[in-house]
BAVO-624954 format. One line per field, with one value per residue (C-alpha): residue number from 1; x, y, z. Coordinates in steps of 0.02 Angstrom, whole numbers, padded with zeros to 5 digits. Layout:
BAVO-624954
pos = [NUM ...]
X = [X ...]
Y = [Y ...]
Z = [Z ...]
end
This chain:
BAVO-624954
pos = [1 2 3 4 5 6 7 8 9 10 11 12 13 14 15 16 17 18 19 20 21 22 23 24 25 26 27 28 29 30 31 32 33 34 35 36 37 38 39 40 41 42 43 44 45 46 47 48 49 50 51 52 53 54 55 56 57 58 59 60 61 62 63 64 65 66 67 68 69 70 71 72 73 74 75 76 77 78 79 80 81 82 83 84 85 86 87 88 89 90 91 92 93 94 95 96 97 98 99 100 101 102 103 104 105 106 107 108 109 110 111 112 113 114 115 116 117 118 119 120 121 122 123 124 125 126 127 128 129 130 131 132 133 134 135 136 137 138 139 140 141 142 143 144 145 146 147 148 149 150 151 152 153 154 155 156 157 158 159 160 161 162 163 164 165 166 167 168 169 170 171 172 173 174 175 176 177 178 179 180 181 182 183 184 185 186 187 188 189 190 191 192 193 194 195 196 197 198 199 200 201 202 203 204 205 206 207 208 209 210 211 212 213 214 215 216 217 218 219 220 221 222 223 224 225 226 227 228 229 230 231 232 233 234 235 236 237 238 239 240 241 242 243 244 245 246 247 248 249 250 251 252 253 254 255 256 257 258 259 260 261 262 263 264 265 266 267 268 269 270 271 272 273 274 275 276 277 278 279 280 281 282 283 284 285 286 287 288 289 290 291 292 293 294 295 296 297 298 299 300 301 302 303 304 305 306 307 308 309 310 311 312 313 314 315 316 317 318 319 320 321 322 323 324 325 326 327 328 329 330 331 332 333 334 335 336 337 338 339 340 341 342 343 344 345 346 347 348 349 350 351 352 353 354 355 356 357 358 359 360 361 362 363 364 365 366 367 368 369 370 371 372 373 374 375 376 377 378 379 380 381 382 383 384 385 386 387 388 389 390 391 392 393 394 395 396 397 398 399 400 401 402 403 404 405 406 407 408 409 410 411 412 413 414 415 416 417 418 419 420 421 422 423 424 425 426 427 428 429 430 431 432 433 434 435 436 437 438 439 440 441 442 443 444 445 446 447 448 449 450 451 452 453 454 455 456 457 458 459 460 461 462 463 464 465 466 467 468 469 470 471 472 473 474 475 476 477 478 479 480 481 482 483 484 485 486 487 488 489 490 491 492 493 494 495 496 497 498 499 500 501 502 503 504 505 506 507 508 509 510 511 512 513 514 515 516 517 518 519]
X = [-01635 -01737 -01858 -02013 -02158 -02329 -02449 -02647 -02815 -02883 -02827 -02874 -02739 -02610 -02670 -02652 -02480 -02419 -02454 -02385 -02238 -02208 -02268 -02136 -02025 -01985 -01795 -01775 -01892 -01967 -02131 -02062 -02241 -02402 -02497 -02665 -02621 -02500 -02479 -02443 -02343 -02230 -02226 -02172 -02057 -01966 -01962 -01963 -01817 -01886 -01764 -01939 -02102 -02251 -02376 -02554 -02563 -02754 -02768 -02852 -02771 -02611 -02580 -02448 -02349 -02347 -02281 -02147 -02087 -02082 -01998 -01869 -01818 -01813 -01647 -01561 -01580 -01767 -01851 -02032 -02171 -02329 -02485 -02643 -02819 -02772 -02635 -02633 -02483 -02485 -02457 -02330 -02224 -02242 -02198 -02005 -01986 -01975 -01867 -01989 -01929 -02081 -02292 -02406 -02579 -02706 -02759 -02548 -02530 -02370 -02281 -02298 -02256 -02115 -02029 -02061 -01991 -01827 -01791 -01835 -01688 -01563 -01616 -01571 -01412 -01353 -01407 -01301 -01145 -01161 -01184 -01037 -00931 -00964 -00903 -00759 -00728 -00771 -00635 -00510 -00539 -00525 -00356 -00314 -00329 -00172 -00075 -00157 -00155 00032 00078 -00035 00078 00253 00196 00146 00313 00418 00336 00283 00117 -00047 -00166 -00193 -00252 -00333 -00495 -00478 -00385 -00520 -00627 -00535 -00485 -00657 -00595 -00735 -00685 -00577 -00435 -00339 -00191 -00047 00003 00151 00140 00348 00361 00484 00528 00519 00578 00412 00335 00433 00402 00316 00171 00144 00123 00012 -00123 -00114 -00179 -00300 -00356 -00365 -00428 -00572 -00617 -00570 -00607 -00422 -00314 -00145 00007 00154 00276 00425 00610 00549 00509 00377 00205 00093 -00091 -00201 -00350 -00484 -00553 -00651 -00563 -00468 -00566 -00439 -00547 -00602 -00396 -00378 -00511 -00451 -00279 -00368 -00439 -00285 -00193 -00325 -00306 -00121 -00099 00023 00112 00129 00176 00313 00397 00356 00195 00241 00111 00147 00016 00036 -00044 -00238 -00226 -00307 -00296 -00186 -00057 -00020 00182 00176 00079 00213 00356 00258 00230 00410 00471 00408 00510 00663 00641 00588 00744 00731 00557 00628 00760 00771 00892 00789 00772 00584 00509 00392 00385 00293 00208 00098 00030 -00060 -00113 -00190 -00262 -00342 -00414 -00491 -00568 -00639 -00702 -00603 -00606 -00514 -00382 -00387 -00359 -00223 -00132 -00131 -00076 00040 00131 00099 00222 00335 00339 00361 00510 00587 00539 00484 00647 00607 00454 00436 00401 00276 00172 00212 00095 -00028 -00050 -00097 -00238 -00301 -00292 -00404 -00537 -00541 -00579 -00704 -00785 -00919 -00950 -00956 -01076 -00967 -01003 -00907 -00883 -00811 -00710 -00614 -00619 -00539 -00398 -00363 -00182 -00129 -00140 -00049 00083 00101 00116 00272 00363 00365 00391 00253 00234 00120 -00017 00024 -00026 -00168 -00245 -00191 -00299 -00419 -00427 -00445 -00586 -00700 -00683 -00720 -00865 -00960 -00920 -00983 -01139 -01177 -01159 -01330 -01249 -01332 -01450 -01318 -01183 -01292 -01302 -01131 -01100 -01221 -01168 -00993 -01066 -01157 -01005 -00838 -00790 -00786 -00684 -00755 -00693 -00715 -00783 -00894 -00996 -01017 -01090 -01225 -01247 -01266 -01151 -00965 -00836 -00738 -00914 -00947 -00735 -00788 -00937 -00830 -00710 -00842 -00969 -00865 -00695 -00601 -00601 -00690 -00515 -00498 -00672 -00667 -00488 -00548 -00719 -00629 -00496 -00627 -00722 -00553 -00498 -00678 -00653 -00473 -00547 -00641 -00486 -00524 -00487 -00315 -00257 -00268 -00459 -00490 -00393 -00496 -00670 -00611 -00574 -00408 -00322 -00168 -00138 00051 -00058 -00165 -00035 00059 -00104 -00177 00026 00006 -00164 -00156 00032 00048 00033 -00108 -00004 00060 -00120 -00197 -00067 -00088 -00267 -00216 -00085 -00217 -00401 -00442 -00356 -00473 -00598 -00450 -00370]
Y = [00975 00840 00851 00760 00677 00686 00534 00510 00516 00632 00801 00841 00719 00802 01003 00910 00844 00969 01102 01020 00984 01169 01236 01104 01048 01167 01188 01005 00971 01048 00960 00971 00889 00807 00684 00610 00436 00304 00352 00539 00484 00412 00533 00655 00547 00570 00749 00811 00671 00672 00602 00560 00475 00486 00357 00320 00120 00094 00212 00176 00135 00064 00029 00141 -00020 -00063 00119 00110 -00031 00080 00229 00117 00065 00234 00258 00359 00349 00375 00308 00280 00276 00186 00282 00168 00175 -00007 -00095 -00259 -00364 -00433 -00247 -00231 -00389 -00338 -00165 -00198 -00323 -00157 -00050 00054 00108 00161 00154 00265 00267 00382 00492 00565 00650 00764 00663 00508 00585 00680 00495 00434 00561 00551 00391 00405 00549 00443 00274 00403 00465 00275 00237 00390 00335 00173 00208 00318 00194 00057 00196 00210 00030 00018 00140 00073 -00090 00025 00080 -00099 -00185 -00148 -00182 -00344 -00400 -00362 -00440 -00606 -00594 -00577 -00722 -00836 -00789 -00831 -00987 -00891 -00980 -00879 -00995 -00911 -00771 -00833 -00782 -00599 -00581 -00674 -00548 -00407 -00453 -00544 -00705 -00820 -00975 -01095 -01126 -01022 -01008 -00896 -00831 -00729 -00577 -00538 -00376 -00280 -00130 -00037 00120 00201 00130 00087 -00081 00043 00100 -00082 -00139 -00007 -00047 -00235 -00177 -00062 -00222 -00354 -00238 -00169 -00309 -00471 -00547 -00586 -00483 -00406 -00397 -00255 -00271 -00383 -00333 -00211 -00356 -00470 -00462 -00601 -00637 -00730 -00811 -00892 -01034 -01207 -01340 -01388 -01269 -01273 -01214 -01060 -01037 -01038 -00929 -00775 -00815 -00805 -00645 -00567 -00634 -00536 -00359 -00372 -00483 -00338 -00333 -00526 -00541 -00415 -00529 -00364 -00476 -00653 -00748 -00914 -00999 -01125 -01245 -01234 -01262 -01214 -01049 -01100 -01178 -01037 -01040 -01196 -01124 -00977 -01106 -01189 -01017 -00968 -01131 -01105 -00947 -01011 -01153 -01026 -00905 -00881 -00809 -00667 -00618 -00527 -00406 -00416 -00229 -00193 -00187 -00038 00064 00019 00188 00131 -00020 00097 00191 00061 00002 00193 00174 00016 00068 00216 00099 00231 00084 00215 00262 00070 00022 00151 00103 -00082 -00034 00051 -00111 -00216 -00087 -00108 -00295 -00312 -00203 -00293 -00464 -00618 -00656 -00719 -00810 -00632 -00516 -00646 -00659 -00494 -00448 -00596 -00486 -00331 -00429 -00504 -00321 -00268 -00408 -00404 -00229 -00234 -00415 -00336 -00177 -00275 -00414 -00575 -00730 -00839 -00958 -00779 -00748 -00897 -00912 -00731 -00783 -00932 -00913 -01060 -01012 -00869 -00963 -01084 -00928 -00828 -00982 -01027 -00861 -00849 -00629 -00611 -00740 -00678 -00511 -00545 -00655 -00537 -00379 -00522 -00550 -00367 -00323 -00455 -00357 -00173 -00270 -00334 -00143 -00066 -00137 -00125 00058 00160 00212 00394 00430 00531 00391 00262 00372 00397 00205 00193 00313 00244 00060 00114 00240 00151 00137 00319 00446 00503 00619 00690 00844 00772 00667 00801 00910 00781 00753 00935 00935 01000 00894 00902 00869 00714 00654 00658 00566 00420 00440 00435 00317 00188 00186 00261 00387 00426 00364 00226 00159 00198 00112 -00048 -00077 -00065 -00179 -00297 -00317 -00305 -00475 -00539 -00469 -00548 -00748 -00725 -00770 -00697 -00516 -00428 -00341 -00172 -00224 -00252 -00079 00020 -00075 -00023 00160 00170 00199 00207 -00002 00037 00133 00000 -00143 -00037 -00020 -00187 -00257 -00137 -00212 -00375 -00416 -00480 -00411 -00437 -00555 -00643 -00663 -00712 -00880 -00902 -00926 -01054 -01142 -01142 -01142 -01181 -01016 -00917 -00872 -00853 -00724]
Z = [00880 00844 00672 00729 00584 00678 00570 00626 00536 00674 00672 00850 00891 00762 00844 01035 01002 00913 01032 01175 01099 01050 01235 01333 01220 01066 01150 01097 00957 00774 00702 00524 00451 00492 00380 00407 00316 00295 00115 00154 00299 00156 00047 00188 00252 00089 00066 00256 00299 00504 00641 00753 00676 00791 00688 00717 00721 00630 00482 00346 00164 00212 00398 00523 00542 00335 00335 00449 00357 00194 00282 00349 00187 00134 00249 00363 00541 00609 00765 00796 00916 00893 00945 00993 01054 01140 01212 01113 01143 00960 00884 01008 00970 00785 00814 00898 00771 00630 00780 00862 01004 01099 01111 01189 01228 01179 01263 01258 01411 01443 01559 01433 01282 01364 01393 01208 01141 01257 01210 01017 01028 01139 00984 00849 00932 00963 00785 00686 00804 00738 00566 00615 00674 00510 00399 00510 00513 00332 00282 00401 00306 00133 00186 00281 00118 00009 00162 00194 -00005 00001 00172 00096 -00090 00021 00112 -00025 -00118 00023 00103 00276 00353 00360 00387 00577 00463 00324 00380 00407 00219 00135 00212 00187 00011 -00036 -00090 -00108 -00166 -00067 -00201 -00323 -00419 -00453 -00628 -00620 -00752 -00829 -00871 -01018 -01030 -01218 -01277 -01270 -01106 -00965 -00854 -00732 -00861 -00906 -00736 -00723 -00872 -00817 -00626 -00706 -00816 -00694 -00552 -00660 -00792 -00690 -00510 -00487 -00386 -00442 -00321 -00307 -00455 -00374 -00407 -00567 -00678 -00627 -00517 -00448 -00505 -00383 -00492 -00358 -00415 -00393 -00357 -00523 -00621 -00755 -00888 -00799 -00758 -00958 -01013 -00879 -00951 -01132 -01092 -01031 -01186 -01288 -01193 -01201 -01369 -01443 -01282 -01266 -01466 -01429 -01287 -01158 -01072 -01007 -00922 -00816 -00718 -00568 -00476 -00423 -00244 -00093 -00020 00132 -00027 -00126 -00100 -00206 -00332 -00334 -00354 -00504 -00608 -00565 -00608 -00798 -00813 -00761 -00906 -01036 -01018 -01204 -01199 -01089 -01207 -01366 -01472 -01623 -01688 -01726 -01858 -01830 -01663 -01523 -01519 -01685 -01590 -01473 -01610 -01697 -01511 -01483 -01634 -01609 -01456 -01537 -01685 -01815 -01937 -02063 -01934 -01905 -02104 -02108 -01984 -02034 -02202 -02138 -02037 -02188 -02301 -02171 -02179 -02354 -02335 -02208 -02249 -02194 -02032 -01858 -01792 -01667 -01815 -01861 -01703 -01663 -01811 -01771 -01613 -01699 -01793 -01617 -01540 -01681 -01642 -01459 -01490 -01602 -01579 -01497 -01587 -01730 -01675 -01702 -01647 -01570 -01723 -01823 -01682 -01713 -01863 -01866 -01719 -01815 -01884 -01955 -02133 -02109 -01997 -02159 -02260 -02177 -02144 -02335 -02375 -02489 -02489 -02592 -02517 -02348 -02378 -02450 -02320 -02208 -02270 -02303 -02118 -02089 -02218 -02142 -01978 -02035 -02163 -02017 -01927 -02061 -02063 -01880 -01922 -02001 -02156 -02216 -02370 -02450 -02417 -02499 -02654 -02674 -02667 -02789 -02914 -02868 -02937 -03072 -03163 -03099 -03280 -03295 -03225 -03065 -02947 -02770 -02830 -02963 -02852 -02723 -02863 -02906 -02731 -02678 -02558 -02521 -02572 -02390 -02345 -02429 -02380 -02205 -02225 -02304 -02162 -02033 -02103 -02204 -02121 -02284 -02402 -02563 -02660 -02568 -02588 -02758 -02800 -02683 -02782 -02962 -02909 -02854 -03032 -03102 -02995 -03066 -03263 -03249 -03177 -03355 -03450 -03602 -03583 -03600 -03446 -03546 -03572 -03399 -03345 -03481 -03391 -03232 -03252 -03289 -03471 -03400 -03405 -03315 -03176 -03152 -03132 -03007 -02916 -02935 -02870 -02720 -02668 -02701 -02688 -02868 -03028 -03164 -03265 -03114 -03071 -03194 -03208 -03021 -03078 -03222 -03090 -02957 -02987 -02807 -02776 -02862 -02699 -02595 -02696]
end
């Protein structure tokens, strides 16, 4: 049955059609709703949702056709018929321009109206089968597509012409531009994540952050990227291959991520573009290869990257400090512990570049690892380490002060400045505060990215590095004006944080007075 809209500014004309409609052809037909103008016609048109609009051509306010043209857009199928005083031919051209399918005359007789509303029905019928049939097409294409993206990817791989079919898998697979290239992803396996759970957050990546498409992983090791392109748009080739380098920077660091682009060619060209990107693996055997035992488990590097994403800048810290104990342990070996670690800094500021507001110019400035590179390869511990958390605290800094910092957090900072020479506790500060000790922890954890302690032990070994570039105090005169009478304690804490003791500082100082902002 049929839900019919009756529209007209005289309701002698609504009462007449809507009584012979319910007298001959109720079996067929419901009036849902009348309105008297084009602006009520739209509003009921929205909330009635009729299959059949009967609409009054001259109302006044806004017009039957300039409300047609807003129910259409409102969706769904609907069919109308123009009622009229006059036959004017212009109305009528206008009219099956917007897809009415019928006009009658006024006075409506029976016989009339009876036809209208026929073929109204048989124009919404046509028009649900059709909207029928695009769904059905649409999800045949849905389910069409993986098949087609993998037939394309076999045939690229093994040199087999598509051109005959180029146009229905640009379609299919939306590829706009005319050229692309291939970058073939290599895949390791690890203890903790198999090749299969790799593959896996690379499709999820390049599927949901990128306009590339990912192929089927090929013989368990290796899958195809297709990266459409202008022609010779080398620079946009580099920065997708940038950005995948960021989101995987641990996994690439580690030797499990490989990533070697081809040739930009045209669409129809692709196999040679294949041959190019497999051609670089087959020169870098070495890069695919490696017994080295690690240094710290895999299973840490997606703690530190869940962290990141969460901005837990105290999980974060942790974390970090954690790898760095395990460096100095092991000690400065093989170029892969290096940049395996260079890829746990760049995890940390793809994550939380833009939480934390930086700008391009930091962002470099932070992925820029030459120092460090200089560092590790002359061995220099100490200097390494330091630049390292250096590197680290300008991150969580800028974090922190994207973050709105509490009243009470500010106050315990402040008392925190103002008595670091005295013996201050947890509980103490709470106290003056007014608050609960596991209270006020949590706030440190949650606001500032470390706890009370660690704040505390980080701000007095600041003024301590600034009492001891004075050069006239005795190390057990700086550890008293920093809170600590126990001078022993305070070297062992100072060696910890900075890699070097006071002593050893303070010469580094004499030995290099350049050094003294870097340190």
């Amino acid at each position: 049955m049929k839900r019919i809209l009756i529209v007209d500014d005289e309701q002698p004309i609504i009462s007449g059609l809507s009584l012979v409609i319910k007298r001959y052809f109720a079996d067929e037909y419901t009036i849902v709703g009348s309105a008297a103008s084009g602006r009520e016609a739209i509003e009921k048109a929205r909330d009635l949702v009729p299959d059949i609009v009967l609409m009054d051509v001259q109302m006044p306010g806004i017009s039957g056709l300039e409300a047609i043209k807003s129910i259409s857009s409102l969706g769904g199928s609907k069919a109308f018929v123009l009622i009229t005083a006059y036959e004017r031919f212009d109305i009528a051209r206008e009219a099956l321009s917007l897809g009415v399918c019928d006009y009658i005359l006024k006075p409506v007789s029976r016989e009339r109206l009876e036809i209208a509303l026929h073929s109204a029905a048989q124009y919404v019928d046509r028009s649900r089968e059709l909207e029928k049939l695009k769904l059905q097409l649409a999800e045949q294409d849905h389910q069409a597509a993986p098949l087609i993206k993998d037939a394309f990817f076999y045939r690229i791989k093994n040199g087999i012409p598509y051109q005959r079919e180029l146009s229905i898998i640009r379609k299919t697979l939306n590829l706009q531009s005319e050229d692309a290239a291939i970058v073939i992803a290599f895949i390791r396996a690890s203890d903790d994540e198999p090749v299969a759970g790799l593959y896996k957050r690379l499709s999820e990546y390049v599927q949901y952050k990128t306009e590339a498409l990912i192929g089927s992983l090929e013989e368990g090791q290796y899958a195809p990227i297709l990266v459409s392109l202008k022609k010779q748009d080398t620079e946009r080739l580099q920065n997708v291959l940038q950005n995948l380098e960021l989101a995987f920077a641990s996994e690439i660091n580690l030797g499990r991520l490989s990533l070697f682009p081809g040739e930009i060619l045209p669409l129809e060209s692709l196999h040679d573009s294949w041959d190019t990107a497999l051609n670089q693996i087959l020169l870098q055997p070495k890069a695919l290869q490696t017994n080295e035992p690690l240094i710290w488990p895999p299973g840490l590097e997606r703690e530190l990257a869940s962290a990141a994403r969460d901005a837990n800048l105290g999980q974060i810290q942790r974390i970090y400090e954690t790898i760095l104990e395990q460096l100095m342990v092991r000690g400065f070996h093989g170029s892969e512990d290096l940049y395996r670690f260079l890829g746990i800094i760049s995890l940390i500021v793809g994550q939380l570049a833009e939480s934390a507001s930086l700008s391009e110019q930091e962002i470099k400035q932070l992925l820029d690892y030459r120092e460090l590179i200089s560092l590790w390869e002359h061995k220099f511990i100490s200097s390494f380490l330091e630049r390292a958390r250096e590197k680290l605290s300008r991150i969580l800094e800028r974090a922190r002060e994207k973050r709105k910092i509490s009243p009470t957090a500010k106050r315990a900072l402040q008392y925190m400045e103002n008595h670091f020479a005295e013996p201050i506790s947890l509980e103490q500060v709470a106290e003056i505060l007014g608050i609960a000790p596991a209270s006020l922890s949590r706030l440190f954890s949650e606001e500032l990215g470390t706890g009370f302690a660690r704040t505390l032990i980080e701000y007095r070994l600041k003024r301590a590095k600034e009492l001891l570039r004075q050069d006239n105090l005795s190390i057990k005169d700086v550890s008293n004006a920093c809170g600590y009478q126990d001078p022993n304690y305070f070297t062992r804490l100072f060696k910890n944080w900075i890699g070097m003791t006071p002593t050893e500082y303070v010469e580094f100082l004499r030995q290099n007075p350049e050094g003294a902002d870097r340190l």
